[in-house]
C-alpha positions in Angstrom: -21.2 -70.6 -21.6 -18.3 -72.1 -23.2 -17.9 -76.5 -22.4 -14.2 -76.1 -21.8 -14.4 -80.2 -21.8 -16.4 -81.0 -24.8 -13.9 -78.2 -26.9 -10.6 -79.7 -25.8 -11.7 -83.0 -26.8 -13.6 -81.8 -30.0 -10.0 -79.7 -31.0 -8.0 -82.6 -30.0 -9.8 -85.8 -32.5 -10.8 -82.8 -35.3 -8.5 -80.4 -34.5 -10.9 -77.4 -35.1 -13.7 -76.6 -32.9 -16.3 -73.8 -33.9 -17.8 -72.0 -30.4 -21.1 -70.1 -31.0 -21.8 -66.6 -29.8 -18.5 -66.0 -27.8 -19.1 -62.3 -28.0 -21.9 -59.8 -28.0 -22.8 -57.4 -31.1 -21.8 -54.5 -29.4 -18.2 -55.3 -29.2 -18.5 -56.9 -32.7 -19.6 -53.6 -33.8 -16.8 -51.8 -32.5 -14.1 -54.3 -33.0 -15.4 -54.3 -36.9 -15.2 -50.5 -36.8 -12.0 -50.6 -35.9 -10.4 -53.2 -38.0 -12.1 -51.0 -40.8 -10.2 -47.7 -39.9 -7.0 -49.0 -39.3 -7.2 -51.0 -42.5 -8.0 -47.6 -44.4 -5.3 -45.6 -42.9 -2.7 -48.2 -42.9 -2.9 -50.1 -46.3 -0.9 -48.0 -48.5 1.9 -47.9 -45.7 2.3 -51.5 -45.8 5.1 -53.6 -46.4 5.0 -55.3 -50.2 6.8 -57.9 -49.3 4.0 -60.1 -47.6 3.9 -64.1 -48.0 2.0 -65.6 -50.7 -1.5 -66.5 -48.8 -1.8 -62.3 -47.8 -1.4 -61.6 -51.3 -4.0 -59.2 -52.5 -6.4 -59.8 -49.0 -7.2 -57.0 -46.9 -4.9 -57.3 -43.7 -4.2 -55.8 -40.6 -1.3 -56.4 -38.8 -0.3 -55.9 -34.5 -3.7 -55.6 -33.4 -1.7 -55.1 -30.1 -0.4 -51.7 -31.1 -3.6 -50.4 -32.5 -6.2 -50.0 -29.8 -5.8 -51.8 -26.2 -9.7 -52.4 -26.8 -8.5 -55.1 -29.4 -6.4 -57.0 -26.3 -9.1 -56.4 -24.3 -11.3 -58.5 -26.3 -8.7 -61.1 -27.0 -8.3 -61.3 -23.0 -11.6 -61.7 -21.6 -13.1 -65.0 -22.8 -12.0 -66.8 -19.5 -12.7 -69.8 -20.9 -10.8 -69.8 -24.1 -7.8 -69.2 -21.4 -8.8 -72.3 -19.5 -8.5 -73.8 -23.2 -5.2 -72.9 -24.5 -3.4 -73.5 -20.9 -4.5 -77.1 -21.6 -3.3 -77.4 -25.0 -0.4 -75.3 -25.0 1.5 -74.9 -21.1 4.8 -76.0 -21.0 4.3 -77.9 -17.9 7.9 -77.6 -17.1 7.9 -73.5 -16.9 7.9 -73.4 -13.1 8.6 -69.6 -12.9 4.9 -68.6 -13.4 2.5 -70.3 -12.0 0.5 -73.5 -13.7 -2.7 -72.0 -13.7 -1.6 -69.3 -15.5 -0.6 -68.8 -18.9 3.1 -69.3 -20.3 2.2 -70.0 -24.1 2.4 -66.5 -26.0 1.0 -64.5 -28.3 2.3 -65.3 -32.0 0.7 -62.9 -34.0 -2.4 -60.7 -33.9 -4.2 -59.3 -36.8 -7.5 -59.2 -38.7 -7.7 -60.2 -41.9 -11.0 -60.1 -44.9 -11.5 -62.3 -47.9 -10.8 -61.6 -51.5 -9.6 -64.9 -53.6 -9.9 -68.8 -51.8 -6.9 -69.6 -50.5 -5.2 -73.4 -50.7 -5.1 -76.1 -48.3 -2.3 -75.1 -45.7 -1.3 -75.8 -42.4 0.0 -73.2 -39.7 2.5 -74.8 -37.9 5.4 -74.5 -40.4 6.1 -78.5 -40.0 3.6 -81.1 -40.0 3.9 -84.1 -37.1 1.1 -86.2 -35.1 1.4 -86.8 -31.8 -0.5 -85.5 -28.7 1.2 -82.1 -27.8 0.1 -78.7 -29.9 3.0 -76.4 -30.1 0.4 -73.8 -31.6 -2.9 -72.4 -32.4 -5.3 -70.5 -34.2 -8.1 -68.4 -32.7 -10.5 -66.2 -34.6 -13.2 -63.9 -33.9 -15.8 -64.0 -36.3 -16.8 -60.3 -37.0 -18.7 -60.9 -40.5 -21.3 -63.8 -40.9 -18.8 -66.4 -42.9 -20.5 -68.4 -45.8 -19.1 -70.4 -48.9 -20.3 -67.8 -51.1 -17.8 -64.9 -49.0 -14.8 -66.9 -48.3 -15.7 -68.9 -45.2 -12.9 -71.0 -44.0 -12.5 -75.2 -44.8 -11.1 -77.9 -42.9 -10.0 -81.4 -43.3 -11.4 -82.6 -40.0 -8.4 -85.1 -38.0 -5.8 -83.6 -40.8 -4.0 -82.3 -37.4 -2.9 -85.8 -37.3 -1.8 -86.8 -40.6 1.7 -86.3 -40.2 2.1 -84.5 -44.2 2.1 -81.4 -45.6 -1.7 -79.9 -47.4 -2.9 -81.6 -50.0 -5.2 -79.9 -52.4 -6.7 -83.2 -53.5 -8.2 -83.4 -50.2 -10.8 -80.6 -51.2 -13.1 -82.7 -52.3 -13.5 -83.7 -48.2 -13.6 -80.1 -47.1 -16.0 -79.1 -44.7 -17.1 -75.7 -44.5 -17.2 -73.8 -41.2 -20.2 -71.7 -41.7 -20.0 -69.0 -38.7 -21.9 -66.0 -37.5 -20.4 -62.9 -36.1 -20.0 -63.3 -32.5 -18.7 -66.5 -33.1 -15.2 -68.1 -32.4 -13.1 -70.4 -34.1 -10.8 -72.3 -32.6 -7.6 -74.8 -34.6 -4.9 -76.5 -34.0 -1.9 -75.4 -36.5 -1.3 -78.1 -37.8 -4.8 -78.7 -39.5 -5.5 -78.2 -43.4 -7.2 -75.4 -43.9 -8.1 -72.9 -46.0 -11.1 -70.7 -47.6 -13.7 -70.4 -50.2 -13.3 -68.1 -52.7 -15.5 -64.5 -51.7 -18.0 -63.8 -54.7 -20.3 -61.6 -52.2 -18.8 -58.3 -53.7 -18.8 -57.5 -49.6 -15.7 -57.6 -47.2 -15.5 -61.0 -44.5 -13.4 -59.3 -41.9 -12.3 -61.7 -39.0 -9.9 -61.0 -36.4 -7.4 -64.0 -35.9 -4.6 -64.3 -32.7 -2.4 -67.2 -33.3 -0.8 -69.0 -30.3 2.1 -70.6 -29.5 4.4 -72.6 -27.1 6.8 -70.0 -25.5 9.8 -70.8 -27.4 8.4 -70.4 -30.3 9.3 -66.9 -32.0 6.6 -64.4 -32.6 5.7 -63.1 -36.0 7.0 -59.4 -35.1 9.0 -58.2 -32.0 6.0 -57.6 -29.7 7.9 -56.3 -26.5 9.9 -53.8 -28.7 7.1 -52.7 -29.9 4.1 -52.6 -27.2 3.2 -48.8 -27.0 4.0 -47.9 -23.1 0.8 -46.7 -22.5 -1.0 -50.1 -23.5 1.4 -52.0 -21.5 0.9 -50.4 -18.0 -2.8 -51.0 -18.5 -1.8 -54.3 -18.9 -2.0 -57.2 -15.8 1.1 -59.3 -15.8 -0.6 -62.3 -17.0 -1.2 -60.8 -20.3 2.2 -58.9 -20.4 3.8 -62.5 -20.0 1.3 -63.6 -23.0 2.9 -60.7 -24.9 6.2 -62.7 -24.7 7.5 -60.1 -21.6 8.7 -63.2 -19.9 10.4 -64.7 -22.3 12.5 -61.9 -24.0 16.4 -63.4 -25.2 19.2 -61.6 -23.0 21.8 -59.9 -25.6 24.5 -61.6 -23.4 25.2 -63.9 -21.1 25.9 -61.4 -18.4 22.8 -59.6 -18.4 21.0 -63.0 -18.4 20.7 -66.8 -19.0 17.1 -68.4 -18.5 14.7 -67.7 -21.2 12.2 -68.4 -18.8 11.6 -65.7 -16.3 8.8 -65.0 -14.2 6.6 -62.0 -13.5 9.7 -60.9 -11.2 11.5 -59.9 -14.8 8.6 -57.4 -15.4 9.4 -55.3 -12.1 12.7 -54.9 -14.3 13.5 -52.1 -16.6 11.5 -53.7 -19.2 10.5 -50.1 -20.5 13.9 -50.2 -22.7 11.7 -52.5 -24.9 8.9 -50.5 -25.2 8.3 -47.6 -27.7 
C-alpha cells in the first residue's frame, strides 16, 4: 500500500521519492520481456538523430503503440494517480472533472544503461517555486545498483533555481532500487546515473508527465493504434492528450481544453 501523504511531501522537500514493491514479478517478467523484443526488432529502424543523453543506451520509444499491456501497467497503480493529480492538475481545467486527471502523458519509453550519464534536469528550464509543471515516473524492471547504472539525485535540487552542475556529484545519492519498485521525480531535480560495469542490461521503463499544455515528446493522438484506443476508458484517453488536441483553425475550434464530450467526436481522424 502506497502513503499517498508521506510521498507528496517526501517529492515535494526532495523532489524524488523511491516507492518499494509497486508491482508484482509476474508483470515485471512480462513487461521486461517485452521491452526486450521490441528493443531487438526495432533498434536498427531507429532514428540516428537522438539527443545527446540516448546516445549509445538501449531505448525504446511509444510504449503506447507497442502493447496496450504496457498502458495497462502504467494505469493501474491507483495511487500513483491520486499522486500526480496533486502535483500536476491544473486546478482551473473545469471541463473534466477535479478528481480526475488533466495532466498528460509526455512521453513513454523504457530505456537500459550503458555509459553514466551527467547531472541533468528534465524540465527544460530550471525555477523554484511550489507548482510542478512535470514529472518523471519509472518502473524499475532490473534490480538498479552503482555498479549497473543506477540512477543519482541531488536531493532538494528541485528547488535550486539553476541549471545541473556536475560539481555537485560529490553529494549524489544513489537510488538503489529492486525490480518491482517505482521511482518517482520532479523534473526539475539533478539527476543522473552511474556508469553500468555489470556487463548485464538495467532496463527500466520511464513515463514522464506533464501539465496539459505542455507539448508531448511525439504526436500521441496521431499516432494511438485504433485498436488500443477503444480499449481505452476516457480518463486515460484524456491522459493521452485526446482532450487537449490544437484545432487547425479557428472554425473547427477555439478551447484547448475540452472535455470527455470531444472524444464522442470524430477523433478516429487522429488515429492510425
Amino acid at each position: 500500500m502506497i502513503d499517498i501523504e508521506k510521498t507528496i511531501k517526501t517529492i515535494e522537500t526532495e523532489g524524488y521519492a523511491l516507492i518499494p514493491q509497486v508491482y508484482e514479478q509476474e508483470r515485471i517478467n512480462k513487461l521486461l520481456a517485452l521491452c526486450k523484443e521490441f528493443y531487438e526488432n526495432s533498434k536498427d529502424q531507429v532514428s540516428k538523430e537522438v539527443p545527446y543523453l540516448n546516445t549509445n543506451q538501449p531505448t525504446i520509444y511509444n510504449l503506447q503503440n507497442k502493447d496496450i499491456f504496457f498502458l495497462e501497467s502504467l494505469f493501474f497503480p491507483k495511487e500513483i494517480e491520486t499522486i500526480l493529480i496533486h502535483l500536476l492538475n491544473d486546478k482551473w481545467y473545469k471541463q473534466i472533472p477535479s478528481d480526475n486527471p488533466n495532466y498528460i502523458l509526455r512521453s513513454y519509453g523504457a530505456r537500459s544503461s550503458n555509459k553514466g550519464l551527467p547531472l541533468h534536469i528534465d524540465s527544460f528550464i530550471p525555477y523554484t517555486g511550489n507548482h510542478v509543471i512535470g514529472m518523471q515516473m519509472a518502473i524499475v524492471l532490473e534490480d538498479q545498483r552503482i555498479d549497473n547504472g543506477c540512477t543519482l539525485v541531488i536531493p532538494g535540487s528541485h528547488q535550486f533555481g539553476e541549471y545541473a552542475s556536475q560539481e555537485a556529484l560529490k553529494k549524489a545519492i544513489a537510488i538503489e532500487s529492486k525490480a518491482g519498485d517505482v521511482v518517482l521525480w520532479d523534473s526539475r531535480i539533478w539527476h543522473g546515473t552511474t556508469d553500468n560495469n555489470s556487463g548485464k542490461t538495467r532496463w527500466a521503463i520511464v513515463a514522464t508527465y506533464t501539465r496539459w499544455w505542455i507539448k508531448q515528446h511525439f504526436n500521441i493522438p496521431l499516432n494511438l493504434p485504433q485498436g488500443i484506443y477503444e480499449k481505452l476508458p476516457d480518463k486515460e484517453k484524456a491522459i493521452l492528450g485526446f482532450c487537449s488536441i490544437p484545432y487547425k483553425n479557428e472554425f473547427e475550434g477555439i478551447d484547448l481544453k475540452t472535455g470527455y464530450e470531444k472524444l464522442k467526436k470524430d477523433v478516429k481522424k487522429y488515429l492510425v
